[in-house]
N, C-alpha and C positions, 0 to 999 in steps of 0.2 A: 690687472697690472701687467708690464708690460715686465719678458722675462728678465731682460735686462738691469728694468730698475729692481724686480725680486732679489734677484742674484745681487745685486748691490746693496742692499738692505740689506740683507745676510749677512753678508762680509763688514756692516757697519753695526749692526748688530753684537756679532761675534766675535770682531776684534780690534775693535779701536781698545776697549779698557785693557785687553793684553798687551797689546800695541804701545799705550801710555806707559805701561809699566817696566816694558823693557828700554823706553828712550827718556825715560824722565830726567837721565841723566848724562846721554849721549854727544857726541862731539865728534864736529865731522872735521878728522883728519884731511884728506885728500881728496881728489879725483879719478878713479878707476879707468873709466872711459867714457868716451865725450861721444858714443854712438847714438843714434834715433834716440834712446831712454837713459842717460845717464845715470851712469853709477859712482856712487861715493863711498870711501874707505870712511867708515865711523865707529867710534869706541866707545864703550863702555868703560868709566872704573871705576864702578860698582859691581860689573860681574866681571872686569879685568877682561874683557872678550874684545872684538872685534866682528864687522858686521858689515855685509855690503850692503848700500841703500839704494834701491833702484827708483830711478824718478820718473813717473808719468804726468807731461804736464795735462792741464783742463784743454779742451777743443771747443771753443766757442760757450765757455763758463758749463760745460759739461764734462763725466765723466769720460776718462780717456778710454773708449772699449777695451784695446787691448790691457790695461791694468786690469780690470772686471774679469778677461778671460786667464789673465795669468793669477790672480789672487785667488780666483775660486778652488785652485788646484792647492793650497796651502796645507791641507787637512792629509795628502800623499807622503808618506815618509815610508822611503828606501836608500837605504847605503848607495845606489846611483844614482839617485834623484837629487838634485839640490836644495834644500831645506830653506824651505818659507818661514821666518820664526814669528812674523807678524805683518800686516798690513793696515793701512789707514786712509779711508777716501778721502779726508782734506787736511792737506797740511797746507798753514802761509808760509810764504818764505819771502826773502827780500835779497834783493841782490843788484848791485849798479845802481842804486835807486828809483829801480820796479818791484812793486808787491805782485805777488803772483801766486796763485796757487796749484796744487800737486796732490795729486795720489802716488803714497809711498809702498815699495813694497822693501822689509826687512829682511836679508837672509843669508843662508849660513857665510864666510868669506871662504873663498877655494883658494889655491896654492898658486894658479897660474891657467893657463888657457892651453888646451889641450893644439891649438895650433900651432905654440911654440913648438912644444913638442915636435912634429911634425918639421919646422924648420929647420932645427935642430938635429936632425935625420936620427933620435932617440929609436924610435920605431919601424921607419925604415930598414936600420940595420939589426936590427931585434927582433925577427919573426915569433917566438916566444912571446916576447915584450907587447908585442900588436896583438897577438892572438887571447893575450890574457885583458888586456883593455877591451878587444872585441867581445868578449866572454860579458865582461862588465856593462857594455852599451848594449848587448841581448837582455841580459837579463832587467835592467831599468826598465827598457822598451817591452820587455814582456808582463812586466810588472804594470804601466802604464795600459797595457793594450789589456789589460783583465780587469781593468776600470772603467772599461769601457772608451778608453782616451787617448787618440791619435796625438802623436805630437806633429808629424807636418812640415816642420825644420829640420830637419838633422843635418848638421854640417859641423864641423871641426869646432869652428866658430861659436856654435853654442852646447861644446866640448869643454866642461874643467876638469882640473887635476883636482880632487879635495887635498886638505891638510891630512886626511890617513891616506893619502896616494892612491885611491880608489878615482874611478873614471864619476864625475857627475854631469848630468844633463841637466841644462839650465834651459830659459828661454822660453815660457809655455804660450807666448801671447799668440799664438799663430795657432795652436792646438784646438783639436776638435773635441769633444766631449757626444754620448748616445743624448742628451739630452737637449744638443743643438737641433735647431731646425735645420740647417743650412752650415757647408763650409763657408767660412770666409777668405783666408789666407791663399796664397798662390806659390807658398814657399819661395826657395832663393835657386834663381838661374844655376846651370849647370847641375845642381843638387837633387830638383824636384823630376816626378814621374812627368810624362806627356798629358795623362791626365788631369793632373793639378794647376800645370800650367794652363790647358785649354778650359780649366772651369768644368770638368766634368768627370770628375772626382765622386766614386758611389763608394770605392772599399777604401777608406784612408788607411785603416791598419796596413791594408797593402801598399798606399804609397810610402810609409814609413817604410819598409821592407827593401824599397827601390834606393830611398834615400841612405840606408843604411849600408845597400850595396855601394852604393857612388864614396861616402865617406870612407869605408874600409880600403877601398884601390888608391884614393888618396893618402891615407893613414902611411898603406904599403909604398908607394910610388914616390909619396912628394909631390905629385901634377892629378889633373883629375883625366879622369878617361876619355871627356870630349867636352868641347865648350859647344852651346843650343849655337846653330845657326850660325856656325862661324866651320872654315874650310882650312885644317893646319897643314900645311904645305901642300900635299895634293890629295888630301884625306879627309872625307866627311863622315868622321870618327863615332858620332851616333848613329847616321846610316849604318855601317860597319858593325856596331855594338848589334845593332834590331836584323841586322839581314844577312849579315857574313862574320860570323865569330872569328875566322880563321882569318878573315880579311882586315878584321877588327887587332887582332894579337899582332900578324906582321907588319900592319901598319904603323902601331907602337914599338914594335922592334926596330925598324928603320929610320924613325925618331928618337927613340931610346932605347941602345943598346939594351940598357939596365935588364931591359922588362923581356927579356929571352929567358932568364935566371926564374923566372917567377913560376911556379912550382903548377903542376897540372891542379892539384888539389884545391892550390886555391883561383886559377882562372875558372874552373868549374863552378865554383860558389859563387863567386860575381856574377860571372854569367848568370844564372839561375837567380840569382838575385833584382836584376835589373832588365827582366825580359819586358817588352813596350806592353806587353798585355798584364794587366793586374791578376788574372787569373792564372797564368802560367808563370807565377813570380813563385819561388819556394812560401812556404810559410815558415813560424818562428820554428815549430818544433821541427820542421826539415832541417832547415839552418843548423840547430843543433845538433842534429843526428851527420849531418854532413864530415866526408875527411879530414879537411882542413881543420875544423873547427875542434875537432876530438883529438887534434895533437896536444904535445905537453905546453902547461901555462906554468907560471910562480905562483907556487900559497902567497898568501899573505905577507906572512914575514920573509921569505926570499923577494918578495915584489919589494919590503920596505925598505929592505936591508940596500938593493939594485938602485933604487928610487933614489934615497936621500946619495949615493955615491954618484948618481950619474949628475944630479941636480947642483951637487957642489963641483961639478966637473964644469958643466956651464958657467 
């Protein structure tokens, strides 16, 4: 059998009866977002909850791969991770007057999108603030990468805020697993190593490593550090990044004053983070051992306390 349809079994095996149990009485409030896989705000009031429903449609009266690779990860539970509460390879649904069918995945509802954040300049002006969510994106991503399981993504974008104001990582459909044959995914422009991009992709854990560089200078900035193949005034800002670090800082400084203020401690960590070679990128436990990273963050209840005040401030 082919591992695809294994791992599909599995998951139809495992958890359609859970799956039933928790929608027998569901109601789908709204629409979340109208991206590639749609998701729906759905309630519960039977358990009075709330539940994002993410929808993968069929591909040719077939399973959609990427649900298959995002639902296998369901059985992962960490306080950064975004909680799978169930999935179901066939649901019908009708709408406009087509029947149509879907693989659903059910799970936990988060507060908000860690992008806002990031608009919002919450983090930007909060070096604390960032470095305590960067704390949080390490340790998910560390917890993930001792499972053997690249995630591949990593961008803002699939960045939420949970409802306990903890950082969660959502979005596994692009994720590798040790029991893949093969990457599939090429990640998202601007975000992914050279590697990824080119299809030749051997240590993903390290391109996670790259992509968690690139999100952190966004988190801090509001802008990313260079767009692939594009020339910002007279600056080809990922040359610069791979060949001239110094070339790379003042050429953001005379774009963006901002970025003069930005602390040695942490241009060190980027840099080391997002070196073009996967073997000279830091690893997790570097990371952690690193300056920046070892400054002071918020406990918990100084983060809730900060949280719910800056969020009624929006």
């Amino acid at each position: 059998m082919h591992c695809k349809q294994k791992i599909a079994q599995k998951l139809d095996n495992n958890s359609t009866t859970h799956f039933d149990a928790l929608t027998q009485d569901i109601e789908i409030v709204d629409q979340i977002s109208s991206s590639r896989y749609p998701i729906l705000l759905a309630f519960s009031p039977k358990q009075k909850k709330h539940f994002a429903m993410k929808m993968f449609r069929y591909l040719d009266n077939k399973i959609n791969p990427c649900f298959i690779r995002e639902a296998r990860f369901q059985n992962l539970k960490h306080p950064n991770l975004v909680k799978i509460e169930g999935s179901k390879l066939k649901q019908k649904f009708h709408h406009k007057g087509e029947n149509f069918e879907m693989s659903v995945l059910l799970m936990e509802l988060a507060f908000g999108d860690f992008a806002d954040l990031i608009e919002n300049k919450l983090l930007c002006q909060n070096e604390k603030l960032l470095r305590t969510y960067f704390h949080h994106l390490i340790n998910g991503i560390e917890f993930m990468h001792s499972q053997g399981i690249a995630h591949l993504d990593i961008k803002p974008e699939n960045l939420l805020l949970g409802r306990d104001f903890n950082l969660k990582i959502s979005d596994f459909d692009l994720s590798f697993s040790k029991e893949d044959l093969k990457i599939t995914g090429r990640g998202t422009s601007h975000y992914r190593p050279p590697e990824l991009r080119e299809e030749r992709c051997f240590k993903p854990m390290m391109a996670d490593i790259y992509s968690i560089g690139i999100t952190l200078f966004v988190m801090k900035t509001g802008f990313l550090p260079y767009y692939e193949d594009q020339i910002i005034g007279e600056f080809d800002l990922q040359n610069l990044l791979y060949n001239d670090v110094e070339g790379f800082w003042a050429a953001h400084e005379s774009i963006n004053p901002e970025v003069a203020a930005i602390s040695e401690e942490f241009r060190d960590l980027f840099i080391k983070m997002t070196r073009k070679k996967p073997h000279e990128r830091l690893q997790l436990h570097e990371v952690k051992k690193s300056k920046w990273f070892n400054q002071p963050v918020y406990d918990e209840k100084e983060l809730t306390e900060l949280m719910k005040k800056r969020i009624e401030e929006i």
